[in-house]
C-alpha positions in Angstrom: -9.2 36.7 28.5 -8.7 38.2 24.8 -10.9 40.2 23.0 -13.2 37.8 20.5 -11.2 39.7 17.3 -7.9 37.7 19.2 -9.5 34.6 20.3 -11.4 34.2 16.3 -7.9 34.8 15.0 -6.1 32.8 17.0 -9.0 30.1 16.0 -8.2 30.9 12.9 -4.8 30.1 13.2 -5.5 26.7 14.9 -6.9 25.4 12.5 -3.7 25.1 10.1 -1.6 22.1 9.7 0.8 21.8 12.5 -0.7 24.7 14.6 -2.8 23.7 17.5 -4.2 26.1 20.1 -1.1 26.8 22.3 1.1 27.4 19.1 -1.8 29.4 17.4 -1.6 31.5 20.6 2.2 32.0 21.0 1.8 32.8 17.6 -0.6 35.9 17.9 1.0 37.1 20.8 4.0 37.5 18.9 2.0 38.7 16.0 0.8 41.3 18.3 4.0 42.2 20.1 5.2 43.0 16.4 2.3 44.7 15.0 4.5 46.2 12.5 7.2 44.2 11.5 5.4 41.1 11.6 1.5 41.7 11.3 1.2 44.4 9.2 2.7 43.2 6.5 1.5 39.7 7.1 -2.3 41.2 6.6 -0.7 43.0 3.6 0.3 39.3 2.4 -2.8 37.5 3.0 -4.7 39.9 1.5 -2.6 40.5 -1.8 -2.8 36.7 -2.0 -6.5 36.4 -1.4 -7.6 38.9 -3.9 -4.8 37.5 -7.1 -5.2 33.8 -6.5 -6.2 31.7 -9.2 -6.4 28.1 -10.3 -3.3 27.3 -13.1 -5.8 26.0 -15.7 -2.7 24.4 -17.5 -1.8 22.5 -14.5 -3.9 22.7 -11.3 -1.1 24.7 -9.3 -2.3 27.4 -7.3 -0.7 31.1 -8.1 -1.2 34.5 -8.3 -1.4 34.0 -12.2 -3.2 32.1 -14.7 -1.0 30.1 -16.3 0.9 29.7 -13.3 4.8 30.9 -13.5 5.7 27.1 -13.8 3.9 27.1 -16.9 4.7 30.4 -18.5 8.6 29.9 -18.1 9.4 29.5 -21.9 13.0 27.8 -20.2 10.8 24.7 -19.0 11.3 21.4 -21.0 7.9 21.3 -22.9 8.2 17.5 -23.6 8.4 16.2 -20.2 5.5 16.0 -17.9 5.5 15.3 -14.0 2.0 14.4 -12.5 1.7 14.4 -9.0 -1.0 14.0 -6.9 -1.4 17.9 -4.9 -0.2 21.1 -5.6 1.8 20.6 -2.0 3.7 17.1 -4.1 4.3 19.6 -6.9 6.0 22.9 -4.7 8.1 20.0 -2.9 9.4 18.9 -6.4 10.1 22.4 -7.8 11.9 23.5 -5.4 14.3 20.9 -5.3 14.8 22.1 -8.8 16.1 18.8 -10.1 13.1 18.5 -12.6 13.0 20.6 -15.8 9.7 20.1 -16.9 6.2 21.0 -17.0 3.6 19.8 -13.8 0.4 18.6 -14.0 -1.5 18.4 -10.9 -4.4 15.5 -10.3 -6.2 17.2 -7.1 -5.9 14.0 -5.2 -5.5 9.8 -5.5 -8.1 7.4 -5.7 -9.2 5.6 -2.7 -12.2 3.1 -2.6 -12.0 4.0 1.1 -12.8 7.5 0.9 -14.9 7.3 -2.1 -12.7 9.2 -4.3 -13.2 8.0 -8.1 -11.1 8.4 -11.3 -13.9 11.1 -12.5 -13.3 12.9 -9.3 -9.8 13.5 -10.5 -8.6 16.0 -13.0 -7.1 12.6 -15.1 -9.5 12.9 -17.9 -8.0 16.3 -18.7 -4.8 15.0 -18.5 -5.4 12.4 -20.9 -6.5 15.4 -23.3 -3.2 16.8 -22.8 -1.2 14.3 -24.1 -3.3 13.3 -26.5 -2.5 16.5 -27.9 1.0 15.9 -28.2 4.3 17.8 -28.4 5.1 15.5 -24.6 7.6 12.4 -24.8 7.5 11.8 -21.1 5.3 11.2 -18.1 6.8 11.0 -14.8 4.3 9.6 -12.6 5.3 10.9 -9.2 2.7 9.9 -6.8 2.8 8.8 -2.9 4.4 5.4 -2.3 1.3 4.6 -0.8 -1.3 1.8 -1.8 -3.6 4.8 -2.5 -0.6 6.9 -4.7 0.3 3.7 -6.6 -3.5 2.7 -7.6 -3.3 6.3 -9.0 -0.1 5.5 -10.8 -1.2 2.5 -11.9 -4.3 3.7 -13.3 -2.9 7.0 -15.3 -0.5 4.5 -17.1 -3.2 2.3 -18.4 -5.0 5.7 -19.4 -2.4 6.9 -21.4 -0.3 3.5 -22.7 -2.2 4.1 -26.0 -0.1 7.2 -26.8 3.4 7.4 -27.9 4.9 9.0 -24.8 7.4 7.2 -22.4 6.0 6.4 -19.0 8.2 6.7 -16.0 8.0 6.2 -12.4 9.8 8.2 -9.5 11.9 5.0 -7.4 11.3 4.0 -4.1 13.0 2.2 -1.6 16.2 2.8 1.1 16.7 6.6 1.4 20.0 8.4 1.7 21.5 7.5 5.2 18.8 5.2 6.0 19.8 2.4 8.5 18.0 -1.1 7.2 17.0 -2.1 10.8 15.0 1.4 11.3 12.9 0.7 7.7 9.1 -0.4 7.6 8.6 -4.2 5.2 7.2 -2.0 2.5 9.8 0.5 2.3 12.2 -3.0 2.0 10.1 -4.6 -0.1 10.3 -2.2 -2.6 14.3 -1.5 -2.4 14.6 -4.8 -3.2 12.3 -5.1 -6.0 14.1 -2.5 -7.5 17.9 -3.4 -7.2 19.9 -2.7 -9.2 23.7 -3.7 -10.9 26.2 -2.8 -8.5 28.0 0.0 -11.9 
């Protein structure tokens, strides 16, 4: 039996995404095992992050500044703005560094299921944004879900009264995907959105 410091920490640890109690415990035994390589300075990491954290009031990304780095690089395209749905849809983007613009995170999608509203979403802010101007494009990059597409859906009807160009990211067949492996929707939607054969 641990201590109840180990056993609250490796509860602790249980309770993040793809940890469950046997990994959160192989974890802090190796945690342990390395008290100074690996714990020390993950405690120094934590805690660095814990005390500088700070909503991105520009955006909604989370960051040890406010604006966020995203939003203080003067290299970013100013005019284009990608809205995705969490700050976890907006890292993924980012880092595949194919987008050169600004982010603007909604804190979730609406669902009629789950009782989440359009007023329970940062998209009245958002609408503020570009009302302000000095932004030529939306990419609406939400979940190919029903849920992500309502979203979508429902931000474009907000802002069609502006003079910005409103794009969508695609969907359908990805790279090295075999057909007979693919859901209906995931099919449906490749097909919807053939195109000429250049």
């Amino acid at each position: 039996m641990a201590s109840s410091e180990i056993e609250a920490l490796t509860n602790a640890l249980s309770r993040l995404p793809g940890l469950g109690p046997r990994s959160a415990r192989r974890a802090v035994l190796h945690l342990l095992k390395r008290r100074e390589t690996t714990l020390a300075p993950l405690l120094n990491a934590l805690a660095a992050v814990n005390d500088r954290l700070e909503t991105c009031s520009a955006c909604g990304n989370v960051d040890t500044s406010n604006p966020c780095a995203i939003c203080a690089d003067p290299r970013r395209d100013q005019r284009s703005l990608c809205v995705v749905e969490e700050v976890a849809d907006l890292w993924a983007l980012d880092r595949s560094r194919l987008f050169p613009g600004k982010f603007y995170v909604l804190g979730g999608r609406l669902s009629a299921l789950e009782g989440v509203r359009p007023e329970d979403l940062a998209i009245d802010s958002l609408v503020r944004r570009i009302e302000a101007g000095g932004i030529d494009e939306v990419v609406l990059a939400m979940n190919a879900t029903l849920e992500g597409q309502t979203t979508a859906h429902y931000v474009a009807e907000r802002i069609e009264r502006f003079p910005v160009r409103v794009t969508q990211l695609a969907h359908g067949l990805p790279v090295g995907g075999e057909l007979d492996y693919l859901d209906d929707g995931t099919l449906a939607q490749a097909l919807r959105a053939r195109r000429p054969l250049a």
